[in-house]
C-alpha positions in Angstrom: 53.3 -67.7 16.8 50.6 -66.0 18.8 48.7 -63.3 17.5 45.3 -61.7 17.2 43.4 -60.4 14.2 41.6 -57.1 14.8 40.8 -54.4 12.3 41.7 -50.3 13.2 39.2 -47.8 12.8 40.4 -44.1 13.2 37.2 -42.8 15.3 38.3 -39.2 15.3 38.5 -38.8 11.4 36.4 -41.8 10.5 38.8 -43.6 8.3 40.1 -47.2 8.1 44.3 -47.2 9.5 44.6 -51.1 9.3 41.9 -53.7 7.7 43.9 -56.4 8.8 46.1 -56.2 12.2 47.7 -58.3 13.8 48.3 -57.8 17.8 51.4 -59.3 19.0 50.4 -61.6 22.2 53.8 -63.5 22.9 56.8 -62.2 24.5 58.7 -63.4 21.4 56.3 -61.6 18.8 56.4 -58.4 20.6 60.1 -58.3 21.1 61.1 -59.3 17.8 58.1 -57.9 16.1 58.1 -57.3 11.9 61.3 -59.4 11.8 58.7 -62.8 12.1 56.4 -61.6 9.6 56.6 -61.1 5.5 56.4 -57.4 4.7 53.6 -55.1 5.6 51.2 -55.0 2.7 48.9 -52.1 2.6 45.8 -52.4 4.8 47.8 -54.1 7.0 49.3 -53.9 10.8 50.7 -54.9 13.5 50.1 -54.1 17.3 53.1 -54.3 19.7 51.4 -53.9 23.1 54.1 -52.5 25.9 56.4 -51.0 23.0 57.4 -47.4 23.7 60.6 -48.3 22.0 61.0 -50.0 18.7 64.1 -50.6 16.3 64.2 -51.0 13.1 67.8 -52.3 12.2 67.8 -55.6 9.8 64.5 -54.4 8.3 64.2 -53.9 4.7 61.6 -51.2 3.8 60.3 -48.1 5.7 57.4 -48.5 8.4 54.9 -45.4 10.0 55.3 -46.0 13.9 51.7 -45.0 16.0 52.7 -44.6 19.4 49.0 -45.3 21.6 48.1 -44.6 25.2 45.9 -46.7 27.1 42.7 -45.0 26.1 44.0 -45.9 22.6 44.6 -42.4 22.1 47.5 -41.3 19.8 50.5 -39.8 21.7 52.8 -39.8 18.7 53.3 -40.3 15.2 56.5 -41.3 13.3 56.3 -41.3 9.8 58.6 -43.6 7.0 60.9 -44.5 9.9 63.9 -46.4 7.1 65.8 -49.4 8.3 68.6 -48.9 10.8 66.7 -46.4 13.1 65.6 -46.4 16.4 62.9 -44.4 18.2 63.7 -44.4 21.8 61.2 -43.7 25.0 58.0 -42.6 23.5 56.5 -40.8 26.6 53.4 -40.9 27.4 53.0 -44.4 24.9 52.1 -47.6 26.2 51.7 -49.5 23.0 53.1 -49.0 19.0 50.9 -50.0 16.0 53.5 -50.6 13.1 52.2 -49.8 9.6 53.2 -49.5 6.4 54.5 -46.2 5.4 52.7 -43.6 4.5 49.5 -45.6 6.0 49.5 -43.3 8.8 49.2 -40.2 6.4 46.2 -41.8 4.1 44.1 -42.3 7.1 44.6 -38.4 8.4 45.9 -39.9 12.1 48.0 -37.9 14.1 48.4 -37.2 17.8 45.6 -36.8 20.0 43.2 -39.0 17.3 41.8 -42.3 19.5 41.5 -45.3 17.2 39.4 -48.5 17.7 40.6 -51.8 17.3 37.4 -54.4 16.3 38.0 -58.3 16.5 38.2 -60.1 13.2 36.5 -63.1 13.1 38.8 -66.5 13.7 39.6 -68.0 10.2 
């Protein structure tokens, strides 16, 4: 599997969204996403670049969805999404950070917040 460790600063509020995340770099990781990793623990994320649709059927606990533009700027913010959902066309999105829920809350991000995503170094 191909991915990329990066940590996810919220640079509007100052807070830390994601200590560890993981960005999605295969076309198999960013299609199937969570479904090829063990549950979200918090601090923890993952970065599906090109998602502005993601479903959530055959997953087993609730996920925050962090729809970014490509200034990293957030266009949208779904919060505890439960298994069996979809969100469909996020406009103005480009790519989704998947967390776990309530993350999205404790770090104060919401819409129009632009968050920074610092390379962690290689194990």
């Amino acid at each position: 599997m191909t991915y990329r460790d990066v940590h996810v600063h919220n640079v509007s509020r100052d807070t830390e969204v994601a200590v560890t995340c993981k960005i999605a770099q295969g076309l198999r990781e960013r299609v199937l996403g969570l479904h090829l990793l063990p549950r979200l623990q918090p601090g923890e994320g993952l970065l599906l670049p090109g998602a502005t649709t993601i479903d959530t059927t055959f997953m087993g606990y609730p996920i925050d969805l962090v729809f970014l533009d490509r200034s990293r700027r957030v266009t949208r913010v779904v919060p505890d999404l439960v298994p069996w959902r979809m969100v469909v066309r996020t406009f103005g999105g480009r790519d989704c950070l998947e967390l776990p829920a309530g993350a999205a809350a404790a770090s104060g991000t919401v819409a129009g917040d632009v968050l920074a995503f610092e390379d962690l170094p290689s194990p």
